[in-house]
VOROZA-170828 format. One record per residue (C-alpha): residue in three letters; y, x negated, z. Coordinates in steps of 0.25 Angstrom, whole numbers, plus 5000, padded with zeros to 4 digits. Each point is the difference from the previous one (the first is absolute). Layout:
<atoms>
ALAYXZ...
</atoms>
This chain:
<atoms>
UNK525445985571UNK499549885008UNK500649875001UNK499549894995UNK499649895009UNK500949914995UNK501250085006UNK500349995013UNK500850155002UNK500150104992UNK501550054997UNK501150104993UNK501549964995UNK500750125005UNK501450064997UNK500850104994UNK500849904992UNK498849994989UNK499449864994UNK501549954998UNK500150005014UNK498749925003UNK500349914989UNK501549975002UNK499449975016UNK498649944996UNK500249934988UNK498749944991UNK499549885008UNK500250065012UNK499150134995UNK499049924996UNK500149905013UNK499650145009UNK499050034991UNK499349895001UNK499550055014UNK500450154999UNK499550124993UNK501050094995UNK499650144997UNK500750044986UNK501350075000UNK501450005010UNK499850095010UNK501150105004UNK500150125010UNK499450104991UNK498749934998UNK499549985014UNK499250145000UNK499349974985UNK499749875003UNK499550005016UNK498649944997UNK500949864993UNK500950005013UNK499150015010UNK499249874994UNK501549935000UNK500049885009UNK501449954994UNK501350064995UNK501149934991UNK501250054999UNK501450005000UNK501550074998UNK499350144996UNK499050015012UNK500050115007UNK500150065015UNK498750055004UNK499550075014UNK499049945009UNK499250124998UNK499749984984UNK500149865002UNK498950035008UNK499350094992UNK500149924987UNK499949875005UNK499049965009UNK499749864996UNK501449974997UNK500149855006UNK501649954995UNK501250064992UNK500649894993UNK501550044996UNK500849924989UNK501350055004UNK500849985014UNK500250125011UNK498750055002UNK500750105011UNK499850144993UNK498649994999UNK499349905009UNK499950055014UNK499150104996UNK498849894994UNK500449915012UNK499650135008UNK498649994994UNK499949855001UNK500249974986UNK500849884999UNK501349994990UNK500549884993UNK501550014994UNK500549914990UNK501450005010UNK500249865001UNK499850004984UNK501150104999UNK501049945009UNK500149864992UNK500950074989UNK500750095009UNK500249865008UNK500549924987UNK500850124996UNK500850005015UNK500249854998UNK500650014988UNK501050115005UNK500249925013UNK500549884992UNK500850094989UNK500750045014UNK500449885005UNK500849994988UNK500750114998UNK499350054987UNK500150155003UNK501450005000UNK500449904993UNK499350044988UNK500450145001UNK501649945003UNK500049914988UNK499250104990UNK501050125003UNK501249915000UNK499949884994UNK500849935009UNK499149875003UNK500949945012UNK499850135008UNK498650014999UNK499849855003UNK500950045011UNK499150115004UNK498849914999UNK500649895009UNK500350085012UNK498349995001UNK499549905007UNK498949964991UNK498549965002UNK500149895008UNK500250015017UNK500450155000UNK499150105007UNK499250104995UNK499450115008UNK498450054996UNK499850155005UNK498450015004UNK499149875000UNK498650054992UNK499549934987UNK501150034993UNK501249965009UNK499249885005UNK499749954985UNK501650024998UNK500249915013UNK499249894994UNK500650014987UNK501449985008UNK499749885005UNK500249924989UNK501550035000UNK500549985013UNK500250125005UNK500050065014UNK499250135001UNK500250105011UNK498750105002UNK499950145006UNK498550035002UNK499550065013UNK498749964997UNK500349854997UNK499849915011UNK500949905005UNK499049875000UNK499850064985UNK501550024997UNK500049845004UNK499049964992UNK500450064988UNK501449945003UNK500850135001UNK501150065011UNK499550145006UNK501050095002UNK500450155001UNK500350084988UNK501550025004UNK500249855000UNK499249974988UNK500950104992UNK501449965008UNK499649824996UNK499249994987UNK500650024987UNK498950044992UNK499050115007UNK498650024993UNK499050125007UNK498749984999UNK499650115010UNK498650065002UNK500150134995UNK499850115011UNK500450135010UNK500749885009UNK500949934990UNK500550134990UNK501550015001UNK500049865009UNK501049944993UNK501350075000UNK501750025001UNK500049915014UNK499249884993UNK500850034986UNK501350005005UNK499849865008UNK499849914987UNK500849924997UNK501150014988UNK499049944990UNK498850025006UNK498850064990UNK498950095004UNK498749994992UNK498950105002UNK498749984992UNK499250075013UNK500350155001UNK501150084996UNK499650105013UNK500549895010UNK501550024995UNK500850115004UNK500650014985UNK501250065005UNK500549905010UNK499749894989UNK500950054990UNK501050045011UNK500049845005UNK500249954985UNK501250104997UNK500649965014UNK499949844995UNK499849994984UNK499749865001UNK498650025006UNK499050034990UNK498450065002UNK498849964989UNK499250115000UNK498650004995UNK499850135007UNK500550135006UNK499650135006UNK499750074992UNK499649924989UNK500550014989UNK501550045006UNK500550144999UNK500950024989UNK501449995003UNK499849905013UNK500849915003UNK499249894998UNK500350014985UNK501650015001UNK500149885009UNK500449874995UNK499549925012UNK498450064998UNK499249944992UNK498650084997UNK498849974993UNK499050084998UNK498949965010UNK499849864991UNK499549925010UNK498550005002UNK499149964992UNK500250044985UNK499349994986UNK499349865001UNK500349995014UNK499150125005UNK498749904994UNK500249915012UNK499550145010UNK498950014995UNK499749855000UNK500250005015UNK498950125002UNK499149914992UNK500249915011UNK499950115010UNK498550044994UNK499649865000UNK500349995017UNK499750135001UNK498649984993UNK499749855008UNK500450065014UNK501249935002UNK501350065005UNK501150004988UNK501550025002UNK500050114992UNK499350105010UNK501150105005UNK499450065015UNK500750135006UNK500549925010UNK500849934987UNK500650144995UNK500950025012UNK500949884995UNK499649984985UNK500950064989
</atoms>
């Protein structure tokens, strides 16, 4: 089928999650925004139809996708997709299926920094419900009713004003934290190799290693890329050294933590409490400890982008299309130099 001049490229929605996915990520205005300038052959493509529908792909200039997509090699990328320009993913870590369209110089668009605005709000929230003591002192009152010992508990917390908090990898994510931080007062400690110091200074943060940002902040937030480099980083040395009430929150990955040191540094010192929003494996093995503690919180993987949230990725690759289609460079590009820090 040819394109009509009125398009500019010709494109597919592709994923394994069906319409609902593409609709949940590209809701109606935005659909018919890329359609305005993109002819999309009919359907959502999945693996299975690569081979019936060959003569389609090979015409495919554009792909559209999101949480769904799947890995392909360079080979059949290079087989089914000859005139495949961009991939324009409505989702955040593009790390499982990128490198190989990078390979063929097809560029990719990730709706990353779209997906790290909840997961940024959502650390927020948990930083400031630490600074008071809520995890405790909730779970104290609730189980005891006894109101002056919770408070008690509550009060030997510094609060959210002046006390130091430490962010564990400076990308999109912990740096949306950062600004959000600003506006109460707080000292931040950063651990990121890849963070410059003129950079740290700008963004008015305190460089430091990780055994110092665990030993002096009271609330501890990772936000590490996920990779070979940083699986089972954070563990019993680090754990151990926080401080009485100190909380880990881990909405990165659950492979940076050595579960068994974690759980073995909040039985040494019941006071210290860990939000998890993910583990490894996820969900967590029956019987773990994880779900016998009282100082570990979990919630299951929440904090991305959820229901009418996920809207706002595809929006951002609307505006990915739009650079892309007018030449001009567009945050949204990931480059493989990018994967060896991204999450």
């Amino acid at each position: 089928m040819e394109k009509s001049e009125e398009y500019l490229y010709k494109g597919i929605w592709m994923t394994t999650g069906g319409w609902e996915a593409i609709e949940n990520a590209y809701n109606e205005e935005t659909r018919k925004e890329l359609s305005r300038n993109i002819f999309f052959f009919p359907g959502i493509w999945s693996p299975q139809e690569l081979e019936s529908r060959r003569e389609e792909l090979q015409q495919t200039e554009v792909i559209f996708t999101t949480w769904g997509m799947f890995s392909l090699t360079e080979e059949e990328i290079g087989e089914f997709f000859p005139n495949l320009k961009a991939v324009f993913y409505a989702a955040g870590s593009v790390q499982y299926f990128a490198k190989p369209f990078l390979k063929n110089g097809i560029r990719i668009f990730s709706a990353f920094a779209a997906n790290a605005v909840p997961v940024a709000e959502y650390t927020l929230a948990q930083i400031i419900l630490a600074g008071k003591g809520y995890y405790q002192a909730s779970r104290l009152y609730k189980e005891t009713g006894d109101f002056q010992r919770a408070s008690a508990y509550s009060h030997k917390l510094t609060g959210n004003y002046g006390d130091t908090v430490g962010i564990i990898g400076a990308g999109t994510i912990g740096r949306m934290v950062i600004e959000r931080l600003k506006s109460l007062y707080l000292k931040v400690l950063v651990f990121d190799p890849f963070l410059p110091q003129e950079k740290a200074a700008a963004m008015g943060v305190e460089l430091c290693s990780l055994p110092e940002l665990f030993s002096r902040t009271q609330v501890i937030s990772n936000h590490l890329a996920n990779n070979e480099q940083t699986k089972g980083m954070l563990n019993y040395a680090l754990f151990s050294s926080m401080r009485p009430y100190a909380v880990f929150i881990n909405t990165g990955r659950g492979a940076q933590v050595v579960e068994a040191d974690l759980v073995r540094a909040l039985e040494e010192e019941p006071g210290r409490t860990a939000v998890l929003d993910v583990t490894w494996p996820e969900p967590v093995e029956a019987d773990h400890a994880f779900y016998k503690l009282p100082n570990v919180v979990l919630t299951p993987h929440i904090a991305g982008s959820q229901e009418m949230e996920v809207a706002r990725m595809g929006s951002y690759m609307a505006e990915a299309f739009k650079s892309f289609s007018s030449g001009i460079s567009c945050p949204h590009e990931v480059t493989e130099a990018m994967l060896k820090t991204m999450a």
